[in-house]
C-alpha positions in Angstrom: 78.7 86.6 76.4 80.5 83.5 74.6 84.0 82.3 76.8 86.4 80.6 75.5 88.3 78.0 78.0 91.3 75.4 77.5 90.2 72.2 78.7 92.8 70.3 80.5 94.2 67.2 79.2 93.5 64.4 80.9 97.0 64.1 82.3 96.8 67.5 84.4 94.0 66.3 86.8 96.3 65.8 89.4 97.9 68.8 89.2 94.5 70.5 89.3 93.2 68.6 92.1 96.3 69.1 94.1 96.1 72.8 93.4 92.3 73.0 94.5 93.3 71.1 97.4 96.4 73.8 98.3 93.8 76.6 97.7 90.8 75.0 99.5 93.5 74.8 102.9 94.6 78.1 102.1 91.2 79.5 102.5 90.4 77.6 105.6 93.5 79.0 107.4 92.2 82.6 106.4 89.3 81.9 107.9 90.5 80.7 110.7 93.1 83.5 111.4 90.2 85.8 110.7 88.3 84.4 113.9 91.1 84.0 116.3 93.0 87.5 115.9 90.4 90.4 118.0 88.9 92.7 115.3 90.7 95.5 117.5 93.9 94.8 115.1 93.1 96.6 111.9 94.9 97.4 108.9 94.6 101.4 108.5 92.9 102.5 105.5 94.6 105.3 103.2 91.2 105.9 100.6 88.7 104.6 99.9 85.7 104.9 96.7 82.9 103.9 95.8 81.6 103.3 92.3 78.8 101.7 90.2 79.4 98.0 88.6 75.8 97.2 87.4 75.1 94.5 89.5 73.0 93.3 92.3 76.1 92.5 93.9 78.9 94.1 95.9 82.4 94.2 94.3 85.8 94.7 96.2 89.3 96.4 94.3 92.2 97.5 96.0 95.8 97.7 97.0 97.8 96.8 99.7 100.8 99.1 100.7 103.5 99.2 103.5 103.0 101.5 105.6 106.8 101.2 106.5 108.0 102.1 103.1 104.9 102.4 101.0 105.8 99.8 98.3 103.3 97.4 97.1 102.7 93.9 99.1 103.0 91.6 96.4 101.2 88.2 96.8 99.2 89.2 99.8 96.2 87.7 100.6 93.0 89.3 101.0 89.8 87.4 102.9 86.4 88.2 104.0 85.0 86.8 106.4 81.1 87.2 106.0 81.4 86.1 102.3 83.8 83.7 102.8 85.7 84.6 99.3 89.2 86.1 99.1 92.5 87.4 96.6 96.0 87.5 96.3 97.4 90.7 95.0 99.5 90.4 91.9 102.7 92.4 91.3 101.3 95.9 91.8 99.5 95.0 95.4 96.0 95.0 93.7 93.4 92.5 94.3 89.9 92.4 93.3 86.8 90.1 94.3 83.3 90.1 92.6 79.8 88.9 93.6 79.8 89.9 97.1 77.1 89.7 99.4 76.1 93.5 100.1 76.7 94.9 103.6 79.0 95.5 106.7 82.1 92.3 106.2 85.5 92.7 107.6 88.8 91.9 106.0 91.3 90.1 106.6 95.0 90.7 105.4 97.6 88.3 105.7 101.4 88.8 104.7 104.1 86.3 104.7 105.0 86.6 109.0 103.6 89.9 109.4 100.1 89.4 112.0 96.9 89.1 110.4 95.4 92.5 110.0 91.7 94.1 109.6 89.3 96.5 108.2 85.9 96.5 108.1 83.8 98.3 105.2 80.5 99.0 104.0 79.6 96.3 100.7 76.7 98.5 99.0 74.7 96.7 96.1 75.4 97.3 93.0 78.8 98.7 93.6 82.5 98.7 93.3 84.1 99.5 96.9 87.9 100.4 96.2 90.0 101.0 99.1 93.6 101.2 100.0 95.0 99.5 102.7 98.8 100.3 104.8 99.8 97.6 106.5 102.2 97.9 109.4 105.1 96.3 110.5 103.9 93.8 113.3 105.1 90.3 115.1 103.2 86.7 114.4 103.7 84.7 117.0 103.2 80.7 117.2 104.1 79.1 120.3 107.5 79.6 121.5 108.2 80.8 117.9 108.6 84.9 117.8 108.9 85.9 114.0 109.5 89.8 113.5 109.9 91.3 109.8 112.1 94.3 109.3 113.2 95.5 106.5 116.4 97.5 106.2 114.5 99.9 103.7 116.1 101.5 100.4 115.8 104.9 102.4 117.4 104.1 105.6 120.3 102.7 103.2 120.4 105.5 101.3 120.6 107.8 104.5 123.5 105.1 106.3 125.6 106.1 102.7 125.1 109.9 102.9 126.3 109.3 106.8 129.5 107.9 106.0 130.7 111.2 103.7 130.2 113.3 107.0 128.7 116.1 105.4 126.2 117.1 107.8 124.9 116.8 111.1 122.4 114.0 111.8 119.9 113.9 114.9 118.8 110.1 115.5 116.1 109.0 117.6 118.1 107.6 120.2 119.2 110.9 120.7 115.8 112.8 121.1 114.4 110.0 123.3 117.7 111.3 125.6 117.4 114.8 125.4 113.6 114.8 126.1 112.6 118.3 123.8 109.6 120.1 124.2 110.1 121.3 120.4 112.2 120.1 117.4 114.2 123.2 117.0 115.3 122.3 120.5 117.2 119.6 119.2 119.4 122.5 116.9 120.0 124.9 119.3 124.3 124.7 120.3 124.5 123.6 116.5 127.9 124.9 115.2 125.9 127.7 112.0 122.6 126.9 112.8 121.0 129.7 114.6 117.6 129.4 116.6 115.9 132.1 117.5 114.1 132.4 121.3 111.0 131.4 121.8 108.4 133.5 120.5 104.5 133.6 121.3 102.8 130.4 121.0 100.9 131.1 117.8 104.5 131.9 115.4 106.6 129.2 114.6 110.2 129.8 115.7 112.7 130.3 113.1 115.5 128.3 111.9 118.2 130.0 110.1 121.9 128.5 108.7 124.8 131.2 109.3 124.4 134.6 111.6 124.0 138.1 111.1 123.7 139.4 107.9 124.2 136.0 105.8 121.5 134.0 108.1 119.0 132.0 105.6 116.3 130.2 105.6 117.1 126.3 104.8 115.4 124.3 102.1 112.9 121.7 104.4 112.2 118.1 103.3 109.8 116.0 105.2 110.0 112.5 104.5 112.4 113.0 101.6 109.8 115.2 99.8 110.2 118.9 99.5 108.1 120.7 101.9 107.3 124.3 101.4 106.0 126.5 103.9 107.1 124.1 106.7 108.5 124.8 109.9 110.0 122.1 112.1 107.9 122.5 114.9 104.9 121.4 112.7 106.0 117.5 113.8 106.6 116.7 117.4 109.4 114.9 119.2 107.9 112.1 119.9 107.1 112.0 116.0 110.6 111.9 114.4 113.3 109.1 113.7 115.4 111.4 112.0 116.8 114.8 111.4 119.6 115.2 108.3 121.1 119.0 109.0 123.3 120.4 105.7 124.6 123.5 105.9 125.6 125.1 102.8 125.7 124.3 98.8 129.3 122.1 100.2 127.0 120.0 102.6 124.0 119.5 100.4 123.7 115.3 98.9 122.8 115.7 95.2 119.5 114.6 96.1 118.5 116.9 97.8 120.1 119.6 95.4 117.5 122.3 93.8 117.9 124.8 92.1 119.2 127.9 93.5 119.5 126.6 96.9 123.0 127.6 98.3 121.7 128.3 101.8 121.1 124.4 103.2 118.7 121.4 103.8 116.6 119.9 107.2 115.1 116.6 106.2 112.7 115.2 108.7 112.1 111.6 108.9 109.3 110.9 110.5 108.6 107.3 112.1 107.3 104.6 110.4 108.6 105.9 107.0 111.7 103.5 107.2 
């Protein structure tokens, strides 16, 4: 295979050499992150594949994610510690690394202030390993310095704007942690046109319904601001929610979360970790 390369004029060595320098101490700070932090901290894995390259080698692709809002981690880096190689993910989260030693190698995943994180996979010969990778929101500590990254996320912006039209009725986590329900349509019942029906046997969901009598219905559900069919509010736990969003009616409904033919109302579930 013929490569074609751009020689460097003579006056960029020192740029070069600078930039081989930053990387080289780059590297060595991976690596030594990657055997201070106990391998019990791992970054959680969403999927992972396996696929032939042609190689006598092991090959590594994937994509780091937030797990707090599930947009890509641009720029960063990715480091393994039995081969002793590593990546930066470009603009979509994606990294790849070729020529891997096969076998068991953990990696290491390191973001701005966020705490090292890692995974450890199974390198086969003569394959390409792809994996995703959520990382969540954690605190780096150096010294008496305490860094914590939060980000005030597009959703929960999104949901502090549809608060101030006071259309609905809005359950926060402050408030379940206060109240202490056993289920989630706990939290509804002494709603003003929310009707919950008594416990029933222990196998059937209980019902939700907006209105009483003879004009009850069924609200639309969406669970983490996707539309859920078929789900009852009892599917997710207490201690699982950050959020409840309560419209009842066609007036209530945020355009959003407007579908067709839906005049009776909307739940929409926020679950932790998805702000």
């Amino acid at each position: 295979m013929d490569v074609a390369c751009a020689l460097p004029q003579a006056g960029n060595h020192r740029n070069i050499r600078t930039r081989a320098r930053s990387a080289g101490l780059l590297l060595a700070l991976l690596a030594t992150l990657s055997a201070a932090i106990p391998e019990s901290t791992r970054a959680q894995e969403a999927t992972q594949d396996v696929q032939a390259v042609g190689d006598s080698a092991a090959a590594l692709s994937g994509e780091v994610l937030s797990a707090l809002t599930g947009e890509p981690m641009v720029g960063a880096h990715v480091f393994l510690r039995v081969a002793r190689r590593g990546a930066v993910t470009d603009s979509s989260g994606k990294f790849r690394v070729e020529s891997l030693p096969a076998g068991r190698d953990t990696i290491a995943i390191w973001y701005a202030a966020v705490e090292p994180q890692f995974r450890e996979l199974e390198l086969e010969p003569d394959r390409l390993t792809s994996a995703v990778f959520l990382i969540s929101e954690r605190i780096f500590e150096v010294a008496d310095l305490k860094v914590e990254v939060r980000a005030f996320s597009a959703r929960r912006q999104r949901l502090e704007r549809r608060k101030k039209f006071g259309n609905g009725v809005y359950i926060t986590r402050e408030m379940i942690e206060e109240a202490k329900p056993v289920l989630m349509t706990d939290m509804l019942r002494g709603i003003p046109r929310i009707d919950v029906e008594s416990y029933r046997f222990a196998s059937e969901p209980v019902e939700v319904r907006i209105g009483y009598g003879a004009t009850a219905c069924i609200p639309m559900y969406f669970l983490d601001g996707t539309e859920a069919k078929y789900f009852t509010l009892d599917e997710v736990r207490p201690i699982e929610v950050e959020e409840l969003e309560i419209y009842r009616g066609a007036s209530e409904i945020p355009p959003e979360f407007r579908k067709m033919g839906n005049t009776c109302g909307v739940i929409v579930v926020w679950t932790r970790g998805n702000f």
